[in-house]
PyMOL Python script that loads the backbone (N, CA, C, O; Angstrom):
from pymol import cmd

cmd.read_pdbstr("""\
ATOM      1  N   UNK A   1      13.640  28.363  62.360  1.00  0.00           N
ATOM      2  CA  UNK A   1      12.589  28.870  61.504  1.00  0.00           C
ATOM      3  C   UNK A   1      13.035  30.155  60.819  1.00  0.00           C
ATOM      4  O   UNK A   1      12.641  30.456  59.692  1.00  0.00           O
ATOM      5  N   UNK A   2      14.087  31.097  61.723  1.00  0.00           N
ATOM      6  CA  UNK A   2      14.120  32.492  61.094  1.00  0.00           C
ATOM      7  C   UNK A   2      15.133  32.139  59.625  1.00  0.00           C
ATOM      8  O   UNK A   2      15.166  32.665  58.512  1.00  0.00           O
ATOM      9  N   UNK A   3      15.936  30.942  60.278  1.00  0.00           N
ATOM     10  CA  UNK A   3      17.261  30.579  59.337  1.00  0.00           C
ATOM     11  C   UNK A   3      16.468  30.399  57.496  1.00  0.00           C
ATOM     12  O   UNK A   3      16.731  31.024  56.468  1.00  0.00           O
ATOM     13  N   UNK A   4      15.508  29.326  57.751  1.00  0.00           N
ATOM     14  CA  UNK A   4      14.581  29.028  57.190  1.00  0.00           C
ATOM     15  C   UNK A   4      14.125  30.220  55.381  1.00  0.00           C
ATOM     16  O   UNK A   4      14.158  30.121  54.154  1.00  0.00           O
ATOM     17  N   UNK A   5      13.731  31.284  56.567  1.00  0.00           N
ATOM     18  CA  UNK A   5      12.439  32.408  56.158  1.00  0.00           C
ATOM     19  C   UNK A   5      13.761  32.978  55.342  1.00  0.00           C
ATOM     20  O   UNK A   5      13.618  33.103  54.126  1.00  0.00           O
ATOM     21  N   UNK A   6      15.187  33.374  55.992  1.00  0.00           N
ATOM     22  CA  UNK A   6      16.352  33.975  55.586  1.00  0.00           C
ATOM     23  C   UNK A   6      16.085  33.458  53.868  1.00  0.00           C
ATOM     24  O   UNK A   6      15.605  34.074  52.917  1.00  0.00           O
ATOM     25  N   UNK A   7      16.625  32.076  53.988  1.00  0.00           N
ATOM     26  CA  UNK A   7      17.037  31.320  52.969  1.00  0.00           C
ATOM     27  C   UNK A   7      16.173  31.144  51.952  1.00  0.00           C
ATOM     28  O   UNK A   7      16.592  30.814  50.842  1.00  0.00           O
ATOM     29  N   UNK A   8      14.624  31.375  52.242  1.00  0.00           N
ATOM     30  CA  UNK A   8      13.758  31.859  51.300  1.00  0.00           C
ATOM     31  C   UNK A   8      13.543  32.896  50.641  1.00  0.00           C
ATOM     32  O   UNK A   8      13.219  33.011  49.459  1.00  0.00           O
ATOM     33  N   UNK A   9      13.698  33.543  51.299  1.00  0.00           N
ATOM     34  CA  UNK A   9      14.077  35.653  51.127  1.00  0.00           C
ATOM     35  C   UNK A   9      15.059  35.717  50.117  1.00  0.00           C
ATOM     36  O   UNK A   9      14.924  36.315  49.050  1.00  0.00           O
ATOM     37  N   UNK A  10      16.449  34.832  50.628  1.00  0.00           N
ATOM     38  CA  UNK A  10      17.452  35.103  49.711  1.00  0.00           C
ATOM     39  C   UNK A  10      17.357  34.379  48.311  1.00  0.00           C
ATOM     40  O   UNK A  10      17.948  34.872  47.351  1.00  0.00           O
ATOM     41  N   UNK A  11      16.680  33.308  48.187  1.00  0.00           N
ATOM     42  CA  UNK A  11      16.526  32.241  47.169  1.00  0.00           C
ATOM     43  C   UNK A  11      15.929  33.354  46.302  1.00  0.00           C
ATOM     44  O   UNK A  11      16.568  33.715  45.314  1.00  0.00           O
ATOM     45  N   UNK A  12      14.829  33.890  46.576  1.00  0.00           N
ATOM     46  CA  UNK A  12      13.561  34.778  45.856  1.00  0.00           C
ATOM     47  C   UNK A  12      14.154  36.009  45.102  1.00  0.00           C
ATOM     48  O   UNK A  12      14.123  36.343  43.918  1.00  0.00           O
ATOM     49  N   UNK A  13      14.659  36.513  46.123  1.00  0.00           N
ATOM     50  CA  UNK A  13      15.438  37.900  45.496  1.00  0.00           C
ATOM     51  C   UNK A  13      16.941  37.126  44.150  1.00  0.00           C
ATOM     52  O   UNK A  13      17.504  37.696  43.215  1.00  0.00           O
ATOM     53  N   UNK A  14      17.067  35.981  44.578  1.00  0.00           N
ATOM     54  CA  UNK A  14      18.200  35.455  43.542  1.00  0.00           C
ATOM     55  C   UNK A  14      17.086  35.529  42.386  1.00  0.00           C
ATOM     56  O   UNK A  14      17.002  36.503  41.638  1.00  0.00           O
ATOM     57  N   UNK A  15      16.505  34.762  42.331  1.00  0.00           N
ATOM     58  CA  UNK A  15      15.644  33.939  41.041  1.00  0.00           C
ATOM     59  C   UNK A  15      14.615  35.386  40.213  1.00  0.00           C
ATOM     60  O   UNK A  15      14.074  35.452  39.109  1.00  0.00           O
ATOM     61  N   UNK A  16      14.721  36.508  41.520  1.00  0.00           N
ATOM     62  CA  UNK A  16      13.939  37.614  40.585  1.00  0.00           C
ATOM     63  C   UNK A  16      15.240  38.687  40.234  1.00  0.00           C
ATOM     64  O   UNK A  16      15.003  39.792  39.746  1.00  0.00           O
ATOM     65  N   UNK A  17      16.390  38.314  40.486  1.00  0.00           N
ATOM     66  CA  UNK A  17      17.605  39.063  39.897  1.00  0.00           C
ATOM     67  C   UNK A  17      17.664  38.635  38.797  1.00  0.00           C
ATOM     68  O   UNK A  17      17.462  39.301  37.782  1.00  0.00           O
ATOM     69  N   UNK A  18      18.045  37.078  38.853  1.00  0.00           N
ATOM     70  CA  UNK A  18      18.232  36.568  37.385  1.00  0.00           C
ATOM     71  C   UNK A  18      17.359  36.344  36.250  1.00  0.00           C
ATOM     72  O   UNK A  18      17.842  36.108  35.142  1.00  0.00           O
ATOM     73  N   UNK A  19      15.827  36.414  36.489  1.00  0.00           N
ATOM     74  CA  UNK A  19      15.256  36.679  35.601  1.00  0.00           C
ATOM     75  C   UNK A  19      15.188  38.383  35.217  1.00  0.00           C
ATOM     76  O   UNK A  19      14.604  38.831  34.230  1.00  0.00           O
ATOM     77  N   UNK A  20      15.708  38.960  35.939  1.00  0.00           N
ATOM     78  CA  UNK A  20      15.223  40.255  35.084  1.00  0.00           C
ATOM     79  C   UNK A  20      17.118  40.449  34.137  1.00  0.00           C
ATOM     80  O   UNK A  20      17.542  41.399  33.480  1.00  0.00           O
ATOM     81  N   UNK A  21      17.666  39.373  34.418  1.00  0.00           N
ATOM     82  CA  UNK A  21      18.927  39.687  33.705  1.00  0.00           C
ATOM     83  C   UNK A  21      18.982  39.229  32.742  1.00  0.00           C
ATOM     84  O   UNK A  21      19.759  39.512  31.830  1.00  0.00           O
ATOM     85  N   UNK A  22      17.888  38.164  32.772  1.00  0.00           N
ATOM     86  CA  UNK A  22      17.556  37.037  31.415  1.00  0.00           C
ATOM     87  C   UNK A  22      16.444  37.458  30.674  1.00  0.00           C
ATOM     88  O   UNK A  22      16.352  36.813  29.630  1.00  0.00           O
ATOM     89  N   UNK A  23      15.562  38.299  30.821  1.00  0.00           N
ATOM     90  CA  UNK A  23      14.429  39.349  30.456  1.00  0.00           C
ATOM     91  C   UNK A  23      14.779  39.548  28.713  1.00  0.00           C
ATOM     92  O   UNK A  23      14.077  39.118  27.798  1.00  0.00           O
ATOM     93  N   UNK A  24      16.446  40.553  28.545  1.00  0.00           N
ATOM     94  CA  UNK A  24      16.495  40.874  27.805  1.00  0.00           C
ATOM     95  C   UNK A  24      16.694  39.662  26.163  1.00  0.00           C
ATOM     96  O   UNK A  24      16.411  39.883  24.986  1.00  0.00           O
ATOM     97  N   UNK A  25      17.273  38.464  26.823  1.00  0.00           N
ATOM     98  CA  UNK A  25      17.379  37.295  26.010  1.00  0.00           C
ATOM     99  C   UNK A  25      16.237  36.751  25.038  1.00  0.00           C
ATOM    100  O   UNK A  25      15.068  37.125  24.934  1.00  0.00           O
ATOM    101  N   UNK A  26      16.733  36.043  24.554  1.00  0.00           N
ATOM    102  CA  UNK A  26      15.569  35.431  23.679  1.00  0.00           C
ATOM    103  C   UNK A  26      15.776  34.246  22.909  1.00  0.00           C
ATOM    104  O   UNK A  26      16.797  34.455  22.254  1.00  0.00           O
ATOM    105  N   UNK A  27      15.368  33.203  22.674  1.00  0.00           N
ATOM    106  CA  UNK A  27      16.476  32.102  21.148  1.00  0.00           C
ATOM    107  C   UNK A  27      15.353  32.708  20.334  1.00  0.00           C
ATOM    108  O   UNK A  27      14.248  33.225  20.495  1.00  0.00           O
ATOM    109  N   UNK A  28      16.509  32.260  19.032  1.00  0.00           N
ATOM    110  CA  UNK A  28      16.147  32.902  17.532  1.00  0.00           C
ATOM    111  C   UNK A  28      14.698  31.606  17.990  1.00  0.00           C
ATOM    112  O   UNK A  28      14.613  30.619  18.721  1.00  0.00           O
ATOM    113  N   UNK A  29      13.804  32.336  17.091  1.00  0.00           N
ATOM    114  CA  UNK A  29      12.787  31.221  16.700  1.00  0.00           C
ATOM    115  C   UNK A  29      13.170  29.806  15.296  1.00  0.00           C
ATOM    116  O   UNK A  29      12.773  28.641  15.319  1.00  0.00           O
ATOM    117  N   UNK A  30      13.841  30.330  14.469  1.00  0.00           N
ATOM    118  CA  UNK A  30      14.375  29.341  13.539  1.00  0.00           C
ATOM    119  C   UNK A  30      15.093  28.270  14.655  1.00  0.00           C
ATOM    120  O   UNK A  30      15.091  27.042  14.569  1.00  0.00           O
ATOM    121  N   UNK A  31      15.618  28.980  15.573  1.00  0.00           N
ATOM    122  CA  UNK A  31      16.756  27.517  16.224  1.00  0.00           C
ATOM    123  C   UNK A  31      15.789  26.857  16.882  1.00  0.00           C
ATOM    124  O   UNK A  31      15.862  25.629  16.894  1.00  0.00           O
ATOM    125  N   UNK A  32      14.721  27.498  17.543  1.00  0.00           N
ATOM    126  CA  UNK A  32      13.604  26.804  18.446  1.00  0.00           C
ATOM    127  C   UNK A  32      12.836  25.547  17.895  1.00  0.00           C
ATOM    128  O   UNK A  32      12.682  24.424  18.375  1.00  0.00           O
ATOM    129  N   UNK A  33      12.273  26.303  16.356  1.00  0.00           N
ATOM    130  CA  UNK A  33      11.638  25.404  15.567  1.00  0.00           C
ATOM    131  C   UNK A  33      12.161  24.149  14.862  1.00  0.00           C
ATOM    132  O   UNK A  33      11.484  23.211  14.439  1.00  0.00           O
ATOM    133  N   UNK A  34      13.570  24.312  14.811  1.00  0.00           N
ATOM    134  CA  UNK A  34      14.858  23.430  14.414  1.00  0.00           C
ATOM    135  C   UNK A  34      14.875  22.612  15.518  1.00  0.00           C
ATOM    136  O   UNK A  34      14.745  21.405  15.311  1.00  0.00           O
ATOM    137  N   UNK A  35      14.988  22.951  16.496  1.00  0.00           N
ATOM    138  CA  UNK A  35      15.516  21.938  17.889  1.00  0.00           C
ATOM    139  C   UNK A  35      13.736  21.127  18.182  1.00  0.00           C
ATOM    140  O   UNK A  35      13.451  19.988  18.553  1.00  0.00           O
ATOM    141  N   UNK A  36      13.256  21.765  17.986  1.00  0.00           N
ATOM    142  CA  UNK A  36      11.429  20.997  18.472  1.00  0.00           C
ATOM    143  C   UNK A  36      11.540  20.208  17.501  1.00  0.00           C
ATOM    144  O   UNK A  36      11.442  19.081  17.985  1.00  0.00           O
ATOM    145  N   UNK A  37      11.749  20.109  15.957  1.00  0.00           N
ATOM    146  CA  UNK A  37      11.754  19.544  14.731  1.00  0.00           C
ATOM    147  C   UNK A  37      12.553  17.907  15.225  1.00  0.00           C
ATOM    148  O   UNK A  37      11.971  16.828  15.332  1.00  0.00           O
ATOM    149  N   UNK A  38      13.952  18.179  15.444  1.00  0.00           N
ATOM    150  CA  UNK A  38      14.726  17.455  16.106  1.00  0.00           C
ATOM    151  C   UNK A  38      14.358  16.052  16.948  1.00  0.00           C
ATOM    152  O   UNK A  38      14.463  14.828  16.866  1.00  0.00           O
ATOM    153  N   UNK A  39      13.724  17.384  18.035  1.00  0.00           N
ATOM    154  CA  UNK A  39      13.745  16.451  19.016  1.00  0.00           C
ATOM    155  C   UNK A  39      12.463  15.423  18.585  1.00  0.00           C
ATOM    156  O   UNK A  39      12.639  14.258  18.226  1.00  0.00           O
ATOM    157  N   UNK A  40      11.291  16.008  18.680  1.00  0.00           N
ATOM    158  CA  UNK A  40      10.296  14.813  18.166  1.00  0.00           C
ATOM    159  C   UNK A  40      10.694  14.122  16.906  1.00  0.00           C
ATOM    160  O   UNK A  40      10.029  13.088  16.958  1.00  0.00           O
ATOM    161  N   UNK A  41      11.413  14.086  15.771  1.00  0.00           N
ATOM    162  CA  UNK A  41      11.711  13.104  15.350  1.00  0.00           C
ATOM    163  C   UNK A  41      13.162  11.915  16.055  1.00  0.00           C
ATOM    164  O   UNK A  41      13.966  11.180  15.483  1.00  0.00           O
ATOM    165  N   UNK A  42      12.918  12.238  17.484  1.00  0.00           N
ATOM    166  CA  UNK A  42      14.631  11.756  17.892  1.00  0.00           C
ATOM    167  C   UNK A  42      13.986  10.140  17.896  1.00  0.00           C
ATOM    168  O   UNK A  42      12.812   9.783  17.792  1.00  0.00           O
ATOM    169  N   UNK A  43      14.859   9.571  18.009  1.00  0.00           N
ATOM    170  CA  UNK A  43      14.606   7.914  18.614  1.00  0.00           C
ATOM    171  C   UNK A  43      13.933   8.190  19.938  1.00  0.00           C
ATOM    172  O   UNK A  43      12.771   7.787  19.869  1.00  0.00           O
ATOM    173  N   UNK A  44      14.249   8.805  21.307  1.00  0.00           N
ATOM    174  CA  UNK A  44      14.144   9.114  22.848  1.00  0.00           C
ATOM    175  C   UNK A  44      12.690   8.941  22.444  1.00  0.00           C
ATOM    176  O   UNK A  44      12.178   7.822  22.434  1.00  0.00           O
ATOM    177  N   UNK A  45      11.843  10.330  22.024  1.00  0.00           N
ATOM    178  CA  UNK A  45      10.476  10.476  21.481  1.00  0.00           C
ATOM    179  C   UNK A  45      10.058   9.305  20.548  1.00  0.00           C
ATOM    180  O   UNK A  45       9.027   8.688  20.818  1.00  0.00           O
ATOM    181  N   UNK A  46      10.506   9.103  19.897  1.00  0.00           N
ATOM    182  CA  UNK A  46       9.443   7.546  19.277  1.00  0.00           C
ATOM    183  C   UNK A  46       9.454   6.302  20.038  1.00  0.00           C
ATOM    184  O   UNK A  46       9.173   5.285  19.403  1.00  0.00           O
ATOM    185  N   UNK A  47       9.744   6.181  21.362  1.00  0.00           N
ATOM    186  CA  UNK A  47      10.460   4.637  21.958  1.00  0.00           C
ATOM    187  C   UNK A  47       9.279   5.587  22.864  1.00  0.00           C
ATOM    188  O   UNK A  47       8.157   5.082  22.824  1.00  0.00           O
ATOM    189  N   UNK A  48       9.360   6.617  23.502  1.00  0.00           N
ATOM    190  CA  UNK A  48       8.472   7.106  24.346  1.00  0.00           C
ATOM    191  C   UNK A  48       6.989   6.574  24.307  1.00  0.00           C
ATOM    192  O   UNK A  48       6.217   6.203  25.191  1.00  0.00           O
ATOM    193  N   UNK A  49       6.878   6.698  22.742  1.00  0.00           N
ATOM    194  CA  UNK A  49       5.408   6.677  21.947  1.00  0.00           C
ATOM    195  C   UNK A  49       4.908   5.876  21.981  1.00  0.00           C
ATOM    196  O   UNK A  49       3.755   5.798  22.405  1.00  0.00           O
ATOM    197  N   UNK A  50       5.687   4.810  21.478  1.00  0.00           N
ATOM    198  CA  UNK A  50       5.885   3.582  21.407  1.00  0.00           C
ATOM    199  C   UNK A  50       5.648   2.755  22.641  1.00  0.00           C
ATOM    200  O   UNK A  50       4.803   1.861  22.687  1.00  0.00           O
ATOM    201  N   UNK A  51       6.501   3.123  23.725  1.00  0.00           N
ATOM    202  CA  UNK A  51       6.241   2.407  24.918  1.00  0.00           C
ATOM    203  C   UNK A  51       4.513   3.133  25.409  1.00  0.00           C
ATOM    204  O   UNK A  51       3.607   2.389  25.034  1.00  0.00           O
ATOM    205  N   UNK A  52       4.250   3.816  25.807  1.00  0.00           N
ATOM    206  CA  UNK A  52       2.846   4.869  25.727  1.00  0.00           C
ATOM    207  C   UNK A  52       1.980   4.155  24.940  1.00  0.00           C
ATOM    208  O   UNK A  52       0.942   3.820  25.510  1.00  0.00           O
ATOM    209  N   UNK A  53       2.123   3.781  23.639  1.00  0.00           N
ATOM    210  CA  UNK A  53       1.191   2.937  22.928  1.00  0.00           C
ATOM    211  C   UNK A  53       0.619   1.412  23.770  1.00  0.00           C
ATOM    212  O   UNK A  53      -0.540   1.007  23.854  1.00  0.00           O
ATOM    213  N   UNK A  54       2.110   0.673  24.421  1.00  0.00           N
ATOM    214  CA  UNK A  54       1.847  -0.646  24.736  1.00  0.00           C
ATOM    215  C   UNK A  54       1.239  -0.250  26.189  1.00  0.00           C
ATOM    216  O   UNK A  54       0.107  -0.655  26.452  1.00  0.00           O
ATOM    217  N   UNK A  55       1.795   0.357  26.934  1.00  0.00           N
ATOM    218  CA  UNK A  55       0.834   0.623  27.854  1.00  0.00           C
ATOM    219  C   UNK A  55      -0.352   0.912  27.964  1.00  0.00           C
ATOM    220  O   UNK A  55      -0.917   0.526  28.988  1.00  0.00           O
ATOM    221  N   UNK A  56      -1.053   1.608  27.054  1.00  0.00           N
ATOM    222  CA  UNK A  56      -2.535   1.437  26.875  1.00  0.00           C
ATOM    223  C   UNK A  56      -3.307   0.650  26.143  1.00  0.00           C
ATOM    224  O   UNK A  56      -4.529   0.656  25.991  1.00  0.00           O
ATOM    225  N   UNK A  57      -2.361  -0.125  25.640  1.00  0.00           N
ATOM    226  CA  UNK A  57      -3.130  -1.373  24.700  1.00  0.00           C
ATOM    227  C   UNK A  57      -2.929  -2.637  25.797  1.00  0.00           C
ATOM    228  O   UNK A  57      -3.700  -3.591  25.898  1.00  0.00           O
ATOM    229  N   UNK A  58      -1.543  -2.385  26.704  1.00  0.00           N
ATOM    230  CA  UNK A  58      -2.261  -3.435  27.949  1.00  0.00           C
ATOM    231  C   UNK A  58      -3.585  -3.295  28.744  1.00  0.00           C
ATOM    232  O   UNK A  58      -4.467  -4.151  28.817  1.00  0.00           O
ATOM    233  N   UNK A  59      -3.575  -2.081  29.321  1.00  0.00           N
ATOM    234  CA  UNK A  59      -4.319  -1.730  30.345  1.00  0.00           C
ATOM    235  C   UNK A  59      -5.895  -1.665  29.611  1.00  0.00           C
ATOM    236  O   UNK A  59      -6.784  -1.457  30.436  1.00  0.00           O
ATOM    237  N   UNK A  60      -6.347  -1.810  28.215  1.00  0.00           N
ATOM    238  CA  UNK A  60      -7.435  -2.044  27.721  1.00  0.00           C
ATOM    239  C   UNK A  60      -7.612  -3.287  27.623  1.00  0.00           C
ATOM    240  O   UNK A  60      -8.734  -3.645  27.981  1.00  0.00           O
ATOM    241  N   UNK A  61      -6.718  -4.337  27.163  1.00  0.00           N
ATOM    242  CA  UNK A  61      -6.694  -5.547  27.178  1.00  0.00           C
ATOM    243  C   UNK A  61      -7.024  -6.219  28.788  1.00  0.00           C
ATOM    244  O   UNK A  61      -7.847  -7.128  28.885  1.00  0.00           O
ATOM    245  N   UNK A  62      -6.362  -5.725  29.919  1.00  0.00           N
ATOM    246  CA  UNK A  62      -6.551  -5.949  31.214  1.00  0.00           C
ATOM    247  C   UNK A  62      -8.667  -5.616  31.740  1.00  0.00           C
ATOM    248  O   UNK A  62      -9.528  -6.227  32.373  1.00  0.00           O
ATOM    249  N   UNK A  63      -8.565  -4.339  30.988  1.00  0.00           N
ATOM    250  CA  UNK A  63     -10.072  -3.963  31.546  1.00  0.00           C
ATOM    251  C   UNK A  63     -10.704  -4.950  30.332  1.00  0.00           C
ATOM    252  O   UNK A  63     -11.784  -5.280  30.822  1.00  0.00           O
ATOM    253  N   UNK A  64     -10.650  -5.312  29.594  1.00  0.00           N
ATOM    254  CA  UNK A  64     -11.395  -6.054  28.977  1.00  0.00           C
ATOM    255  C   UNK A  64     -11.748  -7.220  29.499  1.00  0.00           C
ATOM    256  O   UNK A  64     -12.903  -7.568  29.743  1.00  0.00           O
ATOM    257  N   UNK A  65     -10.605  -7.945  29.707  1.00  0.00           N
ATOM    258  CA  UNK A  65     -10.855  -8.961  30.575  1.00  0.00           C
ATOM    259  C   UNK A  65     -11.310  -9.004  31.953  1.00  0.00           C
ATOM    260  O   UNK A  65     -12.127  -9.822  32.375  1.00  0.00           O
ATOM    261  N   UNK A  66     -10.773  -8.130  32.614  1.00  0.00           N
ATOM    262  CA  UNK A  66     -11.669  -8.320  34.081  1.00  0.00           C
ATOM    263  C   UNK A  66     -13.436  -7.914  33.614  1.00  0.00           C
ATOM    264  O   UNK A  66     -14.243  -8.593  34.248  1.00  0.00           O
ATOM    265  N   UNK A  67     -14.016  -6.994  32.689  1.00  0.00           N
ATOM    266  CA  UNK A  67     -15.040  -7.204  32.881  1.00  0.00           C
ATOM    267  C   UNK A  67     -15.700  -8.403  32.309  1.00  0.00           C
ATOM    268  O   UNK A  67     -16.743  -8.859  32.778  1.00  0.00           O
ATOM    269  N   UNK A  68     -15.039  -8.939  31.224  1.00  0.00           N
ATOM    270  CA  UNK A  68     -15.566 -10.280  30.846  1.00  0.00           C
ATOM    271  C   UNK A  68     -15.721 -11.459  32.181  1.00  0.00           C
ATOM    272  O   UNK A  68     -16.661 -12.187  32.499  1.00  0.00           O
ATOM    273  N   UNK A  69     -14.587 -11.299  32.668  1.00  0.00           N
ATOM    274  CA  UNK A  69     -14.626 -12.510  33.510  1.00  0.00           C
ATOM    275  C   UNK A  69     -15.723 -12.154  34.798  1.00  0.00           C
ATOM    276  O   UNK A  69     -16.301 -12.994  35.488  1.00  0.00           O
ATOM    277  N   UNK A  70     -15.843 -10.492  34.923  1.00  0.00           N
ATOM    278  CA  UNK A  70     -17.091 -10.251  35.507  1.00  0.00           C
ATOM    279  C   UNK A  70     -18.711 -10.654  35.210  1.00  0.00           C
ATOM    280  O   UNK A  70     -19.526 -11.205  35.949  1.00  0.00           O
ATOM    281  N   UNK A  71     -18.811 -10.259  34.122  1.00  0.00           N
ATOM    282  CA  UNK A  71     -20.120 -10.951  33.246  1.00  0.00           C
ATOM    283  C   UNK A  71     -19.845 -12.311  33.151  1.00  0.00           C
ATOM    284  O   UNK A  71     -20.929 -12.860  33.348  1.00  0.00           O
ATOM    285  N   UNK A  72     -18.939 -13.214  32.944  1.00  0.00           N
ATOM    286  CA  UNK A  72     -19.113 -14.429  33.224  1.00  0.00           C
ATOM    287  C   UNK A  72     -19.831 -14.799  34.016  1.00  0.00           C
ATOM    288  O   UNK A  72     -20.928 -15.327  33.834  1.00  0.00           O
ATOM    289  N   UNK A  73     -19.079 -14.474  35.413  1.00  0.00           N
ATOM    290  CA  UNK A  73     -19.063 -15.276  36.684  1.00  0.00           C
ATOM    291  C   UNK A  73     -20.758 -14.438  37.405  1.00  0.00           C
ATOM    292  O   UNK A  73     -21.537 -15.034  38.150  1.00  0.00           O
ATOM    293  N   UNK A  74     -20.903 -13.277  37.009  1.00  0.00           N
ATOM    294  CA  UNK A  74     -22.324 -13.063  37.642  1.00  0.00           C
ATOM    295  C   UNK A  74     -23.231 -13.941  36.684  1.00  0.00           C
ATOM    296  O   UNK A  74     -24.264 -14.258  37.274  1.00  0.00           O
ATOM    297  N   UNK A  75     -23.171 -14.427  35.403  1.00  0.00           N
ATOM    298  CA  UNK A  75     -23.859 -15.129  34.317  1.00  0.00           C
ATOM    299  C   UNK A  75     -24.174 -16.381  35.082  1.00  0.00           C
ATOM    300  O   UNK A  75     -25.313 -16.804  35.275  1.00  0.00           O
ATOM    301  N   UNK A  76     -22.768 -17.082  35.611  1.00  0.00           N
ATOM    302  CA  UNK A  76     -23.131 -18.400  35.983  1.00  0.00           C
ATOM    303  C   UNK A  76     -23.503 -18.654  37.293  1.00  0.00           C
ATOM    304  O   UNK A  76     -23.704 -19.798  37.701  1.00  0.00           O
ATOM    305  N   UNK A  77     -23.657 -17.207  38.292  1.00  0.00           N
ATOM    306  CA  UNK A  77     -24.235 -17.542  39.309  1.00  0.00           C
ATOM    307  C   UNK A  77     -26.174 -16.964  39.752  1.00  0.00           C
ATOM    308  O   UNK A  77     -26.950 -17.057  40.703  1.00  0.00           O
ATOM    309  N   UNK A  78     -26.161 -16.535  38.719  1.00  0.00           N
ATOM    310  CA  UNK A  78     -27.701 -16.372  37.944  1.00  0.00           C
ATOM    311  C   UNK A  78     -28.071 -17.644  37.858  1.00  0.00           C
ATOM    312  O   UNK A  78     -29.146 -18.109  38.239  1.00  0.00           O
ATOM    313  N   UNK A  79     -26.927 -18.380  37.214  1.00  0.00           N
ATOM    314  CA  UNK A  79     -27.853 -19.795  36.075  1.00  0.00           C
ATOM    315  C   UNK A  79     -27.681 -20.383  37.283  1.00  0.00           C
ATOM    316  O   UNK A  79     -28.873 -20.661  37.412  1.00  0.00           O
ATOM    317  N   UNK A  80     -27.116 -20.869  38.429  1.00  0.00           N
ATOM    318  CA  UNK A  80     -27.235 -21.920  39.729  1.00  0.00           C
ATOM    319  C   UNK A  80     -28.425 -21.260  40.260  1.00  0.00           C
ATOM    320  O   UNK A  80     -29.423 -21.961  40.427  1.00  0.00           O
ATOM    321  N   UNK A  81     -28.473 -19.999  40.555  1.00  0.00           N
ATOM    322  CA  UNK A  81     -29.844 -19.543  41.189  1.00  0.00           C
ATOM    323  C   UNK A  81     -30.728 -20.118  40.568  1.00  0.00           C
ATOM    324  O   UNK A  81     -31.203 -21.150  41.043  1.00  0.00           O
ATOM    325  N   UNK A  82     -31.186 -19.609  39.346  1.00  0.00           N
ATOM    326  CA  UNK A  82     -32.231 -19.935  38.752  1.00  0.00           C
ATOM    327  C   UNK A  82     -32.589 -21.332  38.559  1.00  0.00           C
ATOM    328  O   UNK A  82     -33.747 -21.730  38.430  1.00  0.00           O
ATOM    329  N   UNK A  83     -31.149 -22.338  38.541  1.00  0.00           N
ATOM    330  CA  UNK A  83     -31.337 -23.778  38.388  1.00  0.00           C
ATOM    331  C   UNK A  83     -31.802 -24.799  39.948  1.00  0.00           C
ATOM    332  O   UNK A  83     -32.192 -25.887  40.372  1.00  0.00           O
ATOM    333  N   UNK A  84     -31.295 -23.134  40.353  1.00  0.00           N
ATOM    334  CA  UNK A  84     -31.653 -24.514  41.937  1.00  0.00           C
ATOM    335  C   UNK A  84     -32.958 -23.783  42.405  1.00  0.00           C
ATOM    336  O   UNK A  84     -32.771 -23.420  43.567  1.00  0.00           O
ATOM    337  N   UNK A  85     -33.847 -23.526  42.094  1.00  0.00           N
ATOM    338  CA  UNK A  85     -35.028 -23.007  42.232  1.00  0.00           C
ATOM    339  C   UNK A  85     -36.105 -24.239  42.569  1.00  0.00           C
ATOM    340  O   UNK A  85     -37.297 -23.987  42.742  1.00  0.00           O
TER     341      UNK A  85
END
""", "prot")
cmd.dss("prot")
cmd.show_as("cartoon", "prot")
cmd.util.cbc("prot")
cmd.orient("prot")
């Protein structure tokens, strides 16, 4: 456990060294807005979209149908009730 607490201690004091060494850094904003520009027009991002699109046009198509076939089947066991009356 102490080995543990060590290796956390030391992780922490790493990650708050190197951010205060990276503090002073910055990217230009032109390269930022260039690389965001980029990337959402990449192929990676439109196949993403794309796949994202079919997945929710299944999973509406899926709920569509299970509730249809729900209202069916309570429909036709209404109509035996009511028919075998």
């Amino acid at each position: 456990m102490e080995a543990a607490k060590n290796v956390d201690t030391g992780l922490r004091s790493f990650e708050t060294e190197l951010a205060n060494q990276l503090r002073h850094y910055s990217p230009d904003e032109l390269f930022v807005s260039d690389l965001r520009g980029r990337l959402l027009s990449s192929r990676v991002f439109a196949q993403r979209r794309e796949i994202g699109a079919v997945v929710v046009a299944s999973l509406a198509v899926l709920l569509a149908g299970s509730l249809t076939c729900m209202f069916v089947f309570s429909i036709s066991r209404a109509k035996k009730k009511f028919l075998s009356r």
